[in-house]
HTML snippet that shows the backbone in 3Dmol.js (N, CA, C, O; Angstrom):
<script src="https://3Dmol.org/build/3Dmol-min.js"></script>
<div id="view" style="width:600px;height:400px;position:relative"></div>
<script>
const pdb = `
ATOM      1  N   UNK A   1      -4.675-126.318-152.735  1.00  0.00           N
ATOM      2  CA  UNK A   1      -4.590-125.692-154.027  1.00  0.00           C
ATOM      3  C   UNK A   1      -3.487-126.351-154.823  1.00  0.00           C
ATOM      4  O   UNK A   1      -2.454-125.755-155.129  1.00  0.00           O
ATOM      5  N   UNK A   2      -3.751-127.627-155.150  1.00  0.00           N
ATOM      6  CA  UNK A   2      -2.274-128.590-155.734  1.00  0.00           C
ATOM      7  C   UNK A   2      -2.628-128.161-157.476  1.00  0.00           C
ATOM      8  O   UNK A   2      -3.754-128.202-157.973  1.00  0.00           O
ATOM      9  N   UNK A   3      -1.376-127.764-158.186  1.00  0.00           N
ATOM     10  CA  UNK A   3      -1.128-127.787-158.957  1.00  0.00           C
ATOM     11  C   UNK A   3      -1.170-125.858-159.370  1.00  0.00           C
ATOM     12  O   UNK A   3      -0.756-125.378-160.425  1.00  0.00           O
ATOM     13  N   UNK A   4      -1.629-125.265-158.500  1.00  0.00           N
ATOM     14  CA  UNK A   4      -1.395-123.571-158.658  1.00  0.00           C
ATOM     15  C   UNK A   4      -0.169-123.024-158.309  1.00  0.00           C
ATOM     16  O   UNK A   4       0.391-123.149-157.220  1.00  0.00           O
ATOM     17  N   UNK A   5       0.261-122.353-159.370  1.00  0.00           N
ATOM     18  CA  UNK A   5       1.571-121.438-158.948  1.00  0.00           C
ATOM     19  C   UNK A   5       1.647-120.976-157.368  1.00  0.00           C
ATOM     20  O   UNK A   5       0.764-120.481-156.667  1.00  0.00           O
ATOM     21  N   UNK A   6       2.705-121.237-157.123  1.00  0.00           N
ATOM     22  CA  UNK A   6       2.813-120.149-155.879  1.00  0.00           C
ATOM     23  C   UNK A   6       2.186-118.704-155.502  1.00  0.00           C
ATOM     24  O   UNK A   6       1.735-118.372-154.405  1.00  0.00           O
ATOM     25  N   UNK A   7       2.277-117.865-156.772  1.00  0.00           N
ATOM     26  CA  UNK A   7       2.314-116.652-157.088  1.00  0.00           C
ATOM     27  C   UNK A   7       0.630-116.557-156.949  1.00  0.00           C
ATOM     28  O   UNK A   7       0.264-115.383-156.915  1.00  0.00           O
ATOM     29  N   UNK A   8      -0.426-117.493-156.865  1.00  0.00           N
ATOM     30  CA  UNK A   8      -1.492-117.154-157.383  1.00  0.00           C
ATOM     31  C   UNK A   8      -1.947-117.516-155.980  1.00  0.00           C
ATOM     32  O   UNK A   8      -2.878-116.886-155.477  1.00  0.00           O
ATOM     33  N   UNK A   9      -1.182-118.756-155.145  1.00  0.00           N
ATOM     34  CA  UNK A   9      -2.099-119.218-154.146  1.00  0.00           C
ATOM     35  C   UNK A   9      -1.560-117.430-152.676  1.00  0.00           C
ATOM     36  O   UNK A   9      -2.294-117.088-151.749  1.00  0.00           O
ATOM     37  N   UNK A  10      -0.567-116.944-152.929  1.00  0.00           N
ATOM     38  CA  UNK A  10       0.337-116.210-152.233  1.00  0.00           C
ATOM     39  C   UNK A  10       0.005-114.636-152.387  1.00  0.00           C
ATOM     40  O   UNK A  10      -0.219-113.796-151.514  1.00  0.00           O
ATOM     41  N   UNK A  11       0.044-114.534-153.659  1.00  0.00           N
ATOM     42  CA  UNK A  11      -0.352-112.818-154.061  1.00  0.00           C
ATOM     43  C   UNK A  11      -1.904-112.518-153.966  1.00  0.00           C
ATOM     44  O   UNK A  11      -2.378-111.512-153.438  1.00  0.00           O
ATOM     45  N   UNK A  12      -2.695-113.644-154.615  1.00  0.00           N
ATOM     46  CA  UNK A  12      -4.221-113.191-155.371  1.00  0.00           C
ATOM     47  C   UNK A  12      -4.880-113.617-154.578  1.00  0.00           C
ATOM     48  O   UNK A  12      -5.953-113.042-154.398  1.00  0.00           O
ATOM     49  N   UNK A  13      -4.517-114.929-153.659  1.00  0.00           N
ATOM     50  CA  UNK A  13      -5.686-115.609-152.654  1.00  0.00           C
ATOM     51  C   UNK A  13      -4.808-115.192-151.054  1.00  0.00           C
ATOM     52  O   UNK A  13      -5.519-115.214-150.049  1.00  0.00           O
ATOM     53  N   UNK A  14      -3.840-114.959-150.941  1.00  0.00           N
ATOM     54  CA  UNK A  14      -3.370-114.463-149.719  1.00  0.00           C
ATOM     55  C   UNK A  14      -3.252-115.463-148.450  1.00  0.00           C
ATOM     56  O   UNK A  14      -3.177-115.282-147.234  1.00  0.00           O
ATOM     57  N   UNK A  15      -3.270-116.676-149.346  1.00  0.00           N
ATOM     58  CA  UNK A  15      -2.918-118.058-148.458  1.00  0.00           C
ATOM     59  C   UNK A  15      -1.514-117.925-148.174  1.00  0.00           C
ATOM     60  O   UNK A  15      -0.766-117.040-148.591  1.00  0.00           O
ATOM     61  N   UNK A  16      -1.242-118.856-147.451  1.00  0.00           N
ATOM     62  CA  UNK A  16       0.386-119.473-146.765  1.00  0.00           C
ATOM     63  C   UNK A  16       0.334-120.601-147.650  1.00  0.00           C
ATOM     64  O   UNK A  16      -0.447-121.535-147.830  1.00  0.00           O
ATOM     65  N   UNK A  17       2.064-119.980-148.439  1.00  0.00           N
ATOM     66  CA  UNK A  17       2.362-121.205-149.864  1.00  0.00           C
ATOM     67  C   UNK A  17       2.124-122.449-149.480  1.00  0.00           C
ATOM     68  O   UNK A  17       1.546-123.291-150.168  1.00  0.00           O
ATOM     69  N   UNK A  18       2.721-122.670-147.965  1.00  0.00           N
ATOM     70  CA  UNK A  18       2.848-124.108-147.875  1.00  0.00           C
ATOM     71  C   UNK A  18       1.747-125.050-147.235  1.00  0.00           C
ATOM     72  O   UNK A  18       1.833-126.176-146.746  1.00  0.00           O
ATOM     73  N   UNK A  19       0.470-124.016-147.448  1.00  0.00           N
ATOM     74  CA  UNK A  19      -0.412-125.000-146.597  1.00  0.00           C
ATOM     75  C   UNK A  19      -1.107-125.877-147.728  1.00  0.00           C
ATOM     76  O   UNK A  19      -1.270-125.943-148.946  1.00  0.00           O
ATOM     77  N   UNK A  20      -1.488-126.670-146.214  1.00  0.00           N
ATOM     78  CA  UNK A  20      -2.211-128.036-147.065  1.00  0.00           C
ATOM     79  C   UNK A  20      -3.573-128.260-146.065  1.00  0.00           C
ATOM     80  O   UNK A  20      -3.505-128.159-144.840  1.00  0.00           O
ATOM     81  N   UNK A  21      -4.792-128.576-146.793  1.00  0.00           N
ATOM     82  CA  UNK A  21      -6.395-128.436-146.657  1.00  0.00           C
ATOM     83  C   UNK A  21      -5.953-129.668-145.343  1.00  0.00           C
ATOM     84  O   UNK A  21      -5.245-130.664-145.495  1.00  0.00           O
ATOM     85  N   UNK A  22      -6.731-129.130-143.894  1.00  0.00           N
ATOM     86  CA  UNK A  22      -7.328-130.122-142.711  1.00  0.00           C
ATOM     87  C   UNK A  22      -8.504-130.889-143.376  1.00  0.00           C
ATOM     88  O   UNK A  22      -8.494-132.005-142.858  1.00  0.00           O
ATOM     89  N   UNK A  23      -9.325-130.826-144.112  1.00  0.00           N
ATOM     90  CA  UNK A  23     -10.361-131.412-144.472  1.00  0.00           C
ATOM     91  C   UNK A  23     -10.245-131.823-146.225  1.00  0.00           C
ATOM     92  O   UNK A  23      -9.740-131.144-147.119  1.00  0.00           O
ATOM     93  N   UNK A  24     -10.852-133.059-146.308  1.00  0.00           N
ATOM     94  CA  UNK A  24     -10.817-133.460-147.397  1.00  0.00           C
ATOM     95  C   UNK A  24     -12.084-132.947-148.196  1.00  0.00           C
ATOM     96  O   UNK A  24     -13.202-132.863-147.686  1.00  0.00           O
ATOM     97  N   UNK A  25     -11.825-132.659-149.328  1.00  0.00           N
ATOM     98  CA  UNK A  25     -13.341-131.892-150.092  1.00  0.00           C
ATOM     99  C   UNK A  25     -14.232-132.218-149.836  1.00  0.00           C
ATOM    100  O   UNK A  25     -14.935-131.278-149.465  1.00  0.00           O
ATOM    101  N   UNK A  26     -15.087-133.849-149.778  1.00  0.00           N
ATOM    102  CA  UNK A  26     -16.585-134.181-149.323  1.00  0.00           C
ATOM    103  C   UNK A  26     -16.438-133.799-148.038  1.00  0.00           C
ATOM    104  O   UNK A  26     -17.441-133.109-147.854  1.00  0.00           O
ATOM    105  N   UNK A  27     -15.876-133.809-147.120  1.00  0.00           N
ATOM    106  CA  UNK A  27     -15.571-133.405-145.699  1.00  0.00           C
ATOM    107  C   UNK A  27     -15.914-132.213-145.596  1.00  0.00           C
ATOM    108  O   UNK A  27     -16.666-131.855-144.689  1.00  0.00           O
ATOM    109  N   UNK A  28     -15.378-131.279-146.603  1.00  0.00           N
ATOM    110  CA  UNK A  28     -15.373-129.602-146.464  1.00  0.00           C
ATOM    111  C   UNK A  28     -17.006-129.464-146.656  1.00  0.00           C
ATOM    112  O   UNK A  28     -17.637-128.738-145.888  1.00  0.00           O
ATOM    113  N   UNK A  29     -17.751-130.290-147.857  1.00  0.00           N
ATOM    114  CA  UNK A  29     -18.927-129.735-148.305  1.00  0.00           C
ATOM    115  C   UNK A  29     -19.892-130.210-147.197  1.00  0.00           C
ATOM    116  O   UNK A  29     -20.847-129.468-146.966  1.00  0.00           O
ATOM    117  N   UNK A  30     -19.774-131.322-146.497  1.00  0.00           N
ATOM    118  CA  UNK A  30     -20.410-131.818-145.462  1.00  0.00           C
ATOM    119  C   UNK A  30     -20.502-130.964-144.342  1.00  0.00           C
ATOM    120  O   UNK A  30     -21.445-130.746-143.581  1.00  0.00           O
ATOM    121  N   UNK A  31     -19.122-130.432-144.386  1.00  0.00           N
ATOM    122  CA  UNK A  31     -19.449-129.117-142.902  1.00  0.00           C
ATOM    123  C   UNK A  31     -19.967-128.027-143.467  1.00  0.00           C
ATOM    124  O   UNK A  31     -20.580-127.190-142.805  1.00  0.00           O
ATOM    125  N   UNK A  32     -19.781-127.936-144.679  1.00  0.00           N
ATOM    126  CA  UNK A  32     -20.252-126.212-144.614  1.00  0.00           C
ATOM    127  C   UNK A  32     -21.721-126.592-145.078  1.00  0.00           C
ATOM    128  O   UNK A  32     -22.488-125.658-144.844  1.00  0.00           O
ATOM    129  N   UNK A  33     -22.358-127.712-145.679  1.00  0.00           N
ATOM    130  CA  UNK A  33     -23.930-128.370-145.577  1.00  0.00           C
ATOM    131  C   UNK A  33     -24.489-127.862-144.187  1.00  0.00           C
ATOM    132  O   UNK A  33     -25.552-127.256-144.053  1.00  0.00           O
ATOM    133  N   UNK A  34     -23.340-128.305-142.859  1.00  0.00           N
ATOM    134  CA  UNK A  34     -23.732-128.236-141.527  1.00  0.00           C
ATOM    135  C   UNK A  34     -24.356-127.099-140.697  1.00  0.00           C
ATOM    136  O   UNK A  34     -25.285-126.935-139.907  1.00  0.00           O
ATOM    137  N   UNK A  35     -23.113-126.216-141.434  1.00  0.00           N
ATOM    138  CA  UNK A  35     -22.841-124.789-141.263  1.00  0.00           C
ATOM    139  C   UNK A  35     -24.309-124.288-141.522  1.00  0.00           C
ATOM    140  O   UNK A  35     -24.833-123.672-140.594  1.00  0.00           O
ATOM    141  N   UNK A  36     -24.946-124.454-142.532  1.00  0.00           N
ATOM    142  CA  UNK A  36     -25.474-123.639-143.569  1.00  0.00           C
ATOM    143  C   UNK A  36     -26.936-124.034-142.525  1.00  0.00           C
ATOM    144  O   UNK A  36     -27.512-123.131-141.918  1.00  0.00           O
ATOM    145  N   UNK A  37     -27.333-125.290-142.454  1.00  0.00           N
ATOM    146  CA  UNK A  37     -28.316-125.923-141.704  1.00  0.00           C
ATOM    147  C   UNK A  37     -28.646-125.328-140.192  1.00  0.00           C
ATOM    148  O   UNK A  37     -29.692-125.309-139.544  1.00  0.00           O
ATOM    149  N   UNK A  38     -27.405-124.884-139.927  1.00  0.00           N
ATOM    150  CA  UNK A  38     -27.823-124.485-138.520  1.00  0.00           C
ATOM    151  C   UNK A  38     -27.993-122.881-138.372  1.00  0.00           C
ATOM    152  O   UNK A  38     -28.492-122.241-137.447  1.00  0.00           O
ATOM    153  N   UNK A  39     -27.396-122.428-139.626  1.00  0.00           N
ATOM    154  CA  UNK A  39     -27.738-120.904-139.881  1.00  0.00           C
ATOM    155  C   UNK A  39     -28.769-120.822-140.065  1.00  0.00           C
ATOM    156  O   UNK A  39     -29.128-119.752-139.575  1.00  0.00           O
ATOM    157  N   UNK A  40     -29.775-121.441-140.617  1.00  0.00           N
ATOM    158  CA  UNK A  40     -31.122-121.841-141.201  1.00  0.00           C
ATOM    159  C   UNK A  40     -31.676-121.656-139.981  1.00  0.00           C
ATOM    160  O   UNK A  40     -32.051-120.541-139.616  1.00  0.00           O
ATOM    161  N   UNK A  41     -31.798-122.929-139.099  1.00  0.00           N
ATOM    162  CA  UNK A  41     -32.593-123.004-138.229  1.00  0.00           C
ATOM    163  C   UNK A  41     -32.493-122.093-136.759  1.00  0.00           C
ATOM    164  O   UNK A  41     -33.201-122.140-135.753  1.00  0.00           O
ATOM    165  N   UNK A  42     -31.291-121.247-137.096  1.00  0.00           N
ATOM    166  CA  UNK A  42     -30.895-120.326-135.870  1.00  0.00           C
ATOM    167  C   UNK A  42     -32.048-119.306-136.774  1.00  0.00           C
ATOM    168  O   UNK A  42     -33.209-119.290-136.366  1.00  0.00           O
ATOM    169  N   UNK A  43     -31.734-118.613-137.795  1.00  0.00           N
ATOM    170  CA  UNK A  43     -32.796-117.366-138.056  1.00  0.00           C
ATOM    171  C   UNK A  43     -34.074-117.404-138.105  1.00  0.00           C
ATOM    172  O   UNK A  43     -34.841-116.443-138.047  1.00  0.00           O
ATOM    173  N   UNK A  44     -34.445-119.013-138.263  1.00  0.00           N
ATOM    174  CA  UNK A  44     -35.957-119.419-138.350  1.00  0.00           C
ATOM    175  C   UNK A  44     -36.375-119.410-136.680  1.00  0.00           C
ATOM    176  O   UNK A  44     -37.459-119.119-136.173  1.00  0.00           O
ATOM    177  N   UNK A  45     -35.501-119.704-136.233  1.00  0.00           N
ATOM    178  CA  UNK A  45     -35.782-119.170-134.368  1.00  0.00           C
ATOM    179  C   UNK A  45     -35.958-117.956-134.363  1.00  0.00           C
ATOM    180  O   UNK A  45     -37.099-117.515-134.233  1.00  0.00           O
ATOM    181  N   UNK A  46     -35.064-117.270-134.478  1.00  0.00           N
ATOM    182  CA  UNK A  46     -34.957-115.712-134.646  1.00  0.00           C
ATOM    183  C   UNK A  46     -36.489-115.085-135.032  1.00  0.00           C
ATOM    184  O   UNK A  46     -37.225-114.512-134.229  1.00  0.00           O
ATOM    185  N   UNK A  47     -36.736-115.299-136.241  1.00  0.00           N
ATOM    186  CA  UNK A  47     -37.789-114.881-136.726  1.00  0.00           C
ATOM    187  C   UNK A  47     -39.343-115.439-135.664  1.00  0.00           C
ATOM    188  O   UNK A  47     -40.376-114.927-135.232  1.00  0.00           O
ATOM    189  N   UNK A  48     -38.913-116.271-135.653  1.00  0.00           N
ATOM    190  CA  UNK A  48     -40.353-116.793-134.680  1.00  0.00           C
ATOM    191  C   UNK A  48     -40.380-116.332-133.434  1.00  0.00           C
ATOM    192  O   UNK A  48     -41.457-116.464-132.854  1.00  0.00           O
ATOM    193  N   UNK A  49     -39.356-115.743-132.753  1.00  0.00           N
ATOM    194  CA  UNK A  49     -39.217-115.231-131.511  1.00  0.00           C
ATOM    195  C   UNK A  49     -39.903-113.185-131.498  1.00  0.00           C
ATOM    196  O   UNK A  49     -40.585-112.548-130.695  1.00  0.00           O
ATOM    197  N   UNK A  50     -39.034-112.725-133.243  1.00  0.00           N
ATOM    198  CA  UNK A  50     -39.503-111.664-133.207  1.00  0.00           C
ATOM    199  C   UNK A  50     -41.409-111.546-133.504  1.00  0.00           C
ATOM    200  O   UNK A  50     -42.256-110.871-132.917  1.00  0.00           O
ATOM    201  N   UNK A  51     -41.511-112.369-134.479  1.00  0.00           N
ATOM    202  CA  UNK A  51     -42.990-112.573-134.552  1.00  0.00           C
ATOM    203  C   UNK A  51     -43.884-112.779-133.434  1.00  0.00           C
ATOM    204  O   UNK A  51     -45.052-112.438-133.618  1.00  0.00           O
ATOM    205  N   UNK A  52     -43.538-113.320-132.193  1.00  0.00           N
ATOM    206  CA  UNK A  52     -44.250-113.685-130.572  1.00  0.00           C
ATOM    207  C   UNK A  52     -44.131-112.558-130.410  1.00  0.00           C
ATOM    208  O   UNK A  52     -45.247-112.161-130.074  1.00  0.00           O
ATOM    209  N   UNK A  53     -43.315-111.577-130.439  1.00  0.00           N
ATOM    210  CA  UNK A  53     -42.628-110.475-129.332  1.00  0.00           C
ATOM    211  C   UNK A  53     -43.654-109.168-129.783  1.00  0.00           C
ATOM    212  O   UNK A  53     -44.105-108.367-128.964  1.00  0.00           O
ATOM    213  N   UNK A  54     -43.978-109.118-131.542  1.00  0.00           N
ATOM    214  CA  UNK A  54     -45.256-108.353-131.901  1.00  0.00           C
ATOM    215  C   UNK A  54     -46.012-108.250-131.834  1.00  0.00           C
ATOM    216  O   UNK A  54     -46.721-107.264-132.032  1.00  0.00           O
ATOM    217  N   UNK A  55     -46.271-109.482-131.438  1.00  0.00           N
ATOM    218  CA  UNK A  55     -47.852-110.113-131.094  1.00  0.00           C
ATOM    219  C   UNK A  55     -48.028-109.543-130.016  1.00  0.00           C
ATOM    220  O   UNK A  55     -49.024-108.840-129.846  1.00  0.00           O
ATOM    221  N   UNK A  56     -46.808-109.781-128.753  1.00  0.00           N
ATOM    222  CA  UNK A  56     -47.469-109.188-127.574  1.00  0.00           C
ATOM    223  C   UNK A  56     -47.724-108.217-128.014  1.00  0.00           C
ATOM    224  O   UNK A  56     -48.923-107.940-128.055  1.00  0.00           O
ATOM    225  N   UNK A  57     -46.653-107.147-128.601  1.00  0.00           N
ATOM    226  CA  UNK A  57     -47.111-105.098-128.170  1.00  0.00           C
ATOM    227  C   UNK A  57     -47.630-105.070-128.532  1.00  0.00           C
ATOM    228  O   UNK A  57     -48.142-103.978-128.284  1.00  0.00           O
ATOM    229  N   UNK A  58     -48.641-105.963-129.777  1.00  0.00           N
ATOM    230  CA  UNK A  58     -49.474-105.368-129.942  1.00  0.00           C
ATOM    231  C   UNK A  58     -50.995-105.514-129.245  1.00  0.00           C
ATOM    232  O   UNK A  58     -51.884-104.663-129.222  1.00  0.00           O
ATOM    233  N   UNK A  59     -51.003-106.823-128.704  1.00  0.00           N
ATOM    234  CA  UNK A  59     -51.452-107.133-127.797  1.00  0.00           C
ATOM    235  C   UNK A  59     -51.832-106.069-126.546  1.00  0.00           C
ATOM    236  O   UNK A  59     -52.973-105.772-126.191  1.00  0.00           O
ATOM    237  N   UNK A  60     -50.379-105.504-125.889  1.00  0.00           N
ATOM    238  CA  UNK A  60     -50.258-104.931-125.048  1.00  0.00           C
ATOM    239  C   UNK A  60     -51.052-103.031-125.603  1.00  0.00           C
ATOM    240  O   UNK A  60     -51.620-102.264-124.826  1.00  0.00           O
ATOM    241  N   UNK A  61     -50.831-102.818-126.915  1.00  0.00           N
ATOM    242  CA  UNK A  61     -51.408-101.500-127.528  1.00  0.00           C
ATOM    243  C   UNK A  61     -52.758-101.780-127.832  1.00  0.00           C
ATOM    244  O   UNK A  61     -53.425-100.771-128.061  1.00  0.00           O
ATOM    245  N   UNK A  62     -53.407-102.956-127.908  1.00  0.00           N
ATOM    246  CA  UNK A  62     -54.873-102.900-128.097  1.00  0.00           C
ATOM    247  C   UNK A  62     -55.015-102.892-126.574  1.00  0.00           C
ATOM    248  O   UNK A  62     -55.399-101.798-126.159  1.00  0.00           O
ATOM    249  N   UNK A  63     -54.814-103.793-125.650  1.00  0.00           N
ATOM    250  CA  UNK A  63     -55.479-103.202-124.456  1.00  0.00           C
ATOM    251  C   UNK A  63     -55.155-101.833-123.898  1.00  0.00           C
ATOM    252  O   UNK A  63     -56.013-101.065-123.464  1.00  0.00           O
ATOM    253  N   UNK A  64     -53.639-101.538-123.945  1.00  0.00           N
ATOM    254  CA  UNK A  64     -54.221-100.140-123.450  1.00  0.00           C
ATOM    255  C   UNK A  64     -54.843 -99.355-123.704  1.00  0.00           C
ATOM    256  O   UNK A  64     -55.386 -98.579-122.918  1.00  0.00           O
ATOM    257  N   UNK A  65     -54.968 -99.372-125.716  1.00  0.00           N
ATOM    258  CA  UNK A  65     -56.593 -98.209-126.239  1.00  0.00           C
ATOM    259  C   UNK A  65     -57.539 -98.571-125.326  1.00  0.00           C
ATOM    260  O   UNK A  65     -57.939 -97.750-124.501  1.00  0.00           O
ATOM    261  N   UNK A  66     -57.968 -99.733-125.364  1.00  0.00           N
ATOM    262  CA  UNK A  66     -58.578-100.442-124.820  1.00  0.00           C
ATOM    263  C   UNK A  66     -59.140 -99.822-123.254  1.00  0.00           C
ATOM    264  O   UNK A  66     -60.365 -99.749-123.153  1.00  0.00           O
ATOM    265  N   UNK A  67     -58.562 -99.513-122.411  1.00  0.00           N
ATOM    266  CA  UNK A  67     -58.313 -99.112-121.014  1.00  0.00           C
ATOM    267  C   UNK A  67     -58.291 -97.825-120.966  1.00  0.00           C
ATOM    268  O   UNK A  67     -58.956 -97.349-120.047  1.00  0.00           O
ATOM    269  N   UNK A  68     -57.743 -97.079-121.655  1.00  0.00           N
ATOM    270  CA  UNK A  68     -57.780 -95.517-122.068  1.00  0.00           C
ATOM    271  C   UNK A  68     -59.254 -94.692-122.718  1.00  0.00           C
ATOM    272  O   UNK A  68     -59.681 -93.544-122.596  1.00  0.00           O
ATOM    273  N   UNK A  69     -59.791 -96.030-123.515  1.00  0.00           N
ATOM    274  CA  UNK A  69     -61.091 -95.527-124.407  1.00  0.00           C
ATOM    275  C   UNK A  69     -62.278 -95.431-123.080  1.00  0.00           C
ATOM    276  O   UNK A  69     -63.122 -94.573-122.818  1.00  0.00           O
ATOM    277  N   UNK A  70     -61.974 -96.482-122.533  1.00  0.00           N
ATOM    278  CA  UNK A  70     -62.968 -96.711-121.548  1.00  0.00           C
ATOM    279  C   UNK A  70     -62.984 -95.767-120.048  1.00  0.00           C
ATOM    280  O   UNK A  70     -63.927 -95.603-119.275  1.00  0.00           O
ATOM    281  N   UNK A  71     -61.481 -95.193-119.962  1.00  0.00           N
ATOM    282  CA  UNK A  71     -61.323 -94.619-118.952  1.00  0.00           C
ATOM    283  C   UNK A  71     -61.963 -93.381-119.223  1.00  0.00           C
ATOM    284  O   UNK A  71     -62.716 -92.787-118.452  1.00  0.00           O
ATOM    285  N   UNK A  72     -61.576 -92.981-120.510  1.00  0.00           N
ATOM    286  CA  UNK A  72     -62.514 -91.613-120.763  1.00  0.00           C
ATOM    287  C   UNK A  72     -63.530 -91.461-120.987  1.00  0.00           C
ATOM    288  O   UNK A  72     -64.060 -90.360-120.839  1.00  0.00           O
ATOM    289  N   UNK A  73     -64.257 -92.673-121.490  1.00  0.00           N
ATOM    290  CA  UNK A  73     -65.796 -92.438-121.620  1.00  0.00           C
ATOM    291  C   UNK A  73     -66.563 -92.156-119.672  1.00  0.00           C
ATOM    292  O   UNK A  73     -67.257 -91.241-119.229  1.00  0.00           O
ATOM    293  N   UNK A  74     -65.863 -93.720-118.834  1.00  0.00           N
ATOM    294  CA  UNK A  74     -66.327 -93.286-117.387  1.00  0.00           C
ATOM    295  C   UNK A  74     -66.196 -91.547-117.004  1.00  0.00           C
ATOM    296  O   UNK A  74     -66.977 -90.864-116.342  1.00  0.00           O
ATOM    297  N   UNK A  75     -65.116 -91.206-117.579  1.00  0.00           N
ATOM    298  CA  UNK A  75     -64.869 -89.962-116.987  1.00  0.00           C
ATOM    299  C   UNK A  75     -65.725 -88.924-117.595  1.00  0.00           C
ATOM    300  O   UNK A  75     -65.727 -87.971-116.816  1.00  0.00           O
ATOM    301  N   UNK A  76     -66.317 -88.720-118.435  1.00  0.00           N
ATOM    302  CA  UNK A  76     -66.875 -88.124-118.918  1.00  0.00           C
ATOM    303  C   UNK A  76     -68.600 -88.249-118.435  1.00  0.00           C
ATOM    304  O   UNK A  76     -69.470 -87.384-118.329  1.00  0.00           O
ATOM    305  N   UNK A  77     -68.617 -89.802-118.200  1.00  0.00           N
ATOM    306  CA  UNK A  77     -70.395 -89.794-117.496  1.00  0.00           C
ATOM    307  C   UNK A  77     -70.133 -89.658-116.122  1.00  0.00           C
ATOM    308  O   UNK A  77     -71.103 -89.378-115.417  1.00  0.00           O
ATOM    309  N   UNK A  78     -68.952 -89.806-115.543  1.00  0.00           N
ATOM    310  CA  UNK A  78     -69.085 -89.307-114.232  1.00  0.00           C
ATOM    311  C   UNK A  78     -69.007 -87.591-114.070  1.00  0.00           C
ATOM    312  O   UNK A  78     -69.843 -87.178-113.266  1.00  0.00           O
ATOM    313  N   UNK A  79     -68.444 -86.889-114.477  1.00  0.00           N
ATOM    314  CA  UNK A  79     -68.175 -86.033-114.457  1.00  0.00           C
ATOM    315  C   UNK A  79     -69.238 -84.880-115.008  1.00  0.00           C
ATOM    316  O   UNK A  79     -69.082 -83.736-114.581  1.00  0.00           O
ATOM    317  N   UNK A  80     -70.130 -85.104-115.782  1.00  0.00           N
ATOM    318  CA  UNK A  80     -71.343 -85.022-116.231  1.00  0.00           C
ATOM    319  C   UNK A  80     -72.661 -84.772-115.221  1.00  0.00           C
ATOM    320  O   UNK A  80     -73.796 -84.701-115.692  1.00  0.00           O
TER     321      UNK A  80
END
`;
const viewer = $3Dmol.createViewer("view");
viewer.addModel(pdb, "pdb");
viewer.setStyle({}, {cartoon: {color: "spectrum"}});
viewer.zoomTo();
viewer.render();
</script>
């Protein structure tokens, strides 16, 4: 923050007066480009994992109607 009062980098932004940036600005935008890219492709996992996972139950809720519809119809012509 070169050329800001003390008062502004200290009171309003709540930095330490005397620091000075580890990364140089194209440096900074390059990592947080990085950052941003892998947030991307972590939730696009995410999402594709929850989308499989619906598929099964639902999967798993059509066959059991499935198994249930049929159990009661047998039961009903056997029982008959």
């Amino acid at each position: 923050m070169d050329g800001e009062p003390a008062e502004v980098v200290y009171e309003i932004a709540k930095g330490f007066v005397y620091s000075s940036a580890v990364r140089c600005r194209a440096c900074r935008r390059k990592e947080r480009a990085r950052r941003d890219e892998a947030k991307r492709v972590h939730l696009e996992g995410i999402a594709r994992k929850n989308q499989a996972r619906m598929a099964r139950e639902r999967e798993i809720i059509m066959t059991s109607s499935y198994v249930w519809f049929h159990w009661a119809l047998l039961s009903a012509v056997f029982a008959s």
